[in-house]
N, C-alpha and C positions, 0 to 999 in steps of 0.2 A: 436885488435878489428876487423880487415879487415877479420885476419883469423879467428876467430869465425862468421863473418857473412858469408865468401864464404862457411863454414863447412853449413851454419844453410841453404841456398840456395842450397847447394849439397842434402841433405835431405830430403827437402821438394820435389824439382826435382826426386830425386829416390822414394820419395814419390807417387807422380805424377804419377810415371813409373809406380806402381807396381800396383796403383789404376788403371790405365789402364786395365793395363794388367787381372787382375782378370777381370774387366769389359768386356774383350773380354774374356773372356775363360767362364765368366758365360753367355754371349749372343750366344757365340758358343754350347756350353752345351743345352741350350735351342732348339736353330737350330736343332741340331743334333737330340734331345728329339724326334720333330715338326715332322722332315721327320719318324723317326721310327714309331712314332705313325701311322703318315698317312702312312707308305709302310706296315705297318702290315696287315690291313684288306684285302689288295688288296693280297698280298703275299697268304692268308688264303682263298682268293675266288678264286685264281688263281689254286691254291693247288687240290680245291675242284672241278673246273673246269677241270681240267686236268686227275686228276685221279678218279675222283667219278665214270666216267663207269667201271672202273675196279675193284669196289667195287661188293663184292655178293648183289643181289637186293632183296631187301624184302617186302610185301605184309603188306599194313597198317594194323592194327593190328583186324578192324573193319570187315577185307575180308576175305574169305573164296575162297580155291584152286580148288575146287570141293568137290561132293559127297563122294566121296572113293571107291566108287565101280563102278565105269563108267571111261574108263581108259581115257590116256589124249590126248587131243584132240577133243574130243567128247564136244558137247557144248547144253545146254538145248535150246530149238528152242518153242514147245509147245508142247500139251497133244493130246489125240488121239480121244479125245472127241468135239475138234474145226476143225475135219474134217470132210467133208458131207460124206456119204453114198455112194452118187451118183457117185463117184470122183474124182469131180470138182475139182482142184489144185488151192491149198490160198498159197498165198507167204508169208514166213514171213521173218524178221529182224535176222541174228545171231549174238548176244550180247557177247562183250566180254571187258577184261578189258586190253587197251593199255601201250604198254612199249615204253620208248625210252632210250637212255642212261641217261636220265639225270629226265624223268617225266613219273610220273601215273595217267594215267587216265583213271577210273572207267566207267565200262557201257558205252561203245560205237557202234556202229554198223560196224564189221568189213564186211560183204556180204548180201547175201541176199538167200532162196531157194524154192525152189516151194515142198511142201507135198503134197498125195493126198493117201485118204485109197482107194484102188482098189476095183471097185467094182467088176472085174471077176478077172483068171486066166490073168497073161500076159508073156510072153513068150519074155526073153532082150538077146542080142548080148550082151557079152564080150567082154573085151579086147584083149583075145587070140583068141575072132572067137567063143567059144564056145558057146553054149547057155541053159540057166535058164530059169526055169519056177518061177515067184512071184505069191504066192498063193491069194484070194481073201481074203479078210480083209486086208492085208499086208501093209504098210508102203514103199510108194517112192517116194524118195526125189533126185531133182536134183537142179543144179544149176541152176541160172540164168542169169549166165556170156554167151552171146553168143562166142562158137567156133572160129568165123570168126578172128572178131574185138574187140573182148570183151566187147561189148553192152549191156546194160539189155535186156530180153525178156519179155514178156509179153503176160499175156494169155487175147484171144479172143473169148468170146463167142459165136461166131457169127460163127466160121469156125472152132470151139472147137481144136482149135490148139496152142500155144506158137508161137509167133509171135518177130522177132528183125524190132524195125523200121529202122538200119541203111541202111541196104544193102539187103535186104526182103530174110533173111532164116527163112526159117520155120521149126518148127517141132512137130512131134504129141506129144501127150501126154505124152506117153512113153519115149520121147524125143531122139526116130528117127528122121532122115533127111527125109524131106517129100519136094515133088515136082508137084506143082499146076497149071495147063494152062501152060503146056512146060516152065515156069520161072527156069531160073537157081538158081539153092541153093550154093552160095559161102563159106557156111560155112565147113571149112575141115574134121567136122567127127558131129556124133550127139552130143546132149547135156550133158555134163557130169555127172555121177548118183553118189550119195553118199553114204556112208552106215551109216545106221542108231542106233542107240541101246535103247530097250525100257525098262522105271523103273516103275516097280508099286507103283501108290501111296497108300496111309494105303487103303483106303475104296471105295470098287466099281470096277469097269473094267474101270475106264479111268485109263491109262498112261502117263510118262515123255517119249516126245521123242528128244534124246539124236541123234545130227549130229554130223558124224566126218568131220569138214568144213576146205574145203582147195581150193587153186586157183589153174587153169591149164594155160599151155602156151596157147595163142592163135596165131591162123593161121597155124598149124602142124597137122599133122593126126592122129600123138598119142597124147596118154593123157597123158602129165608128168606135174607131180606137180609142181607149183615155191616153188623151194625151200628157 
């Protein structure tokens, strides 16, 4: 009788044990389950964080690269029909669409340029020293990054000149270095000129005018691009 009850108490104790024991291995199971779940997603943004720049980048599907026939670089600015005659200089916005490693975003304003149709012959300095005649009607466009310090310029009516309000250079139209009541002109060379490229639209003599827009060092004599 004893040893049938210490058998029937051995049993039920290994019983015990084993109910345990599953009870830890199913609470463990679960645990384990709990972290994978939550280390997943983070593992998956990590993933996508780390290497997504090294992904080829692609153009939502809604964008357009360019025209095709206007090569690259070259960026739509306006038409040839919102410049006066006279050749006054309108600034306008150049629009483009931002990259970063990681985000796009559409239509933003990367610079800015001054257009103006010529109203006579003008006669520019190169960068080699050489010099060019741009014919009357012609198309030029410059920056509006001041030389110096890299300032906006702005044009003034008043003294028909481009004007920087940081450090008072000036410059003509042309966007020569110009020098007014013996003031010294701090800026290192004239204003930088861009080139331009013009599309016809279907009907009429206005035109697309196409700048090829890019930023130069400032404070240096030459004109080098930032690359």
């Amino acid at each position: 009788m004893s040893e049938d009850l210490d058998n029937e108490a051995g049993d039920e104790a290994e019983s015990a044990s084993g109910t345990e024991r599953r009870s830890f291995i199913l609470e463990a199971s679960t645990g384990l389950l709990g972290v994978c779940l939550g280390v997943g997603p983070v593992i998956a943004g990590l993933w996508g964080f780390v290497f997504d720049p090294f992904r080829k980048r692609e153009l939502p599907s809604k964008y357009n690269t360019g025209s095709g026939d206007v090569k690259e670089g070259h960026y739509l600015v306006a038409t040839t029909d919102s410049l006066p005659e006279d050749g006054t200089p309108q600034r306008f916005e150049v629009i483009s669409d931002k990259y970063d490693a990681w985000n796009f975003i559409p239509r933003q304003p990367i610079g800015s340029v001054y257009l103006r149709k010529l109203p006579g012959d003008l006669e520019i300095e190169l960068e080699d020293g050489s010099k060019k005649v741009l014919k009357k009607g012609e198309i030029d466009c410059l920056q509006t990054t001041c030389p110096h310090a890299g300032c906006s310029v702005s044009y003034d009516g008043n003294t028909n000149a481009l004007l920087c309000p940081c450090h008072n250079s000036e410059f003509e139209l042309s966007g020569a270095k110009r020098t007014v009541g013996g003031k010294d002109n701090p800026s290192p060379r004239s204003l930088d000129r861009l080139d331009t490229v013009l599309k016809p639209i279907a009907d009429g003599d206005n035109m697309e005018i196409y700048v090829e827009f890019m930023e130069f060092y400032t404070g240096v004599h030459e004109k080098n691009p930032v690359s």
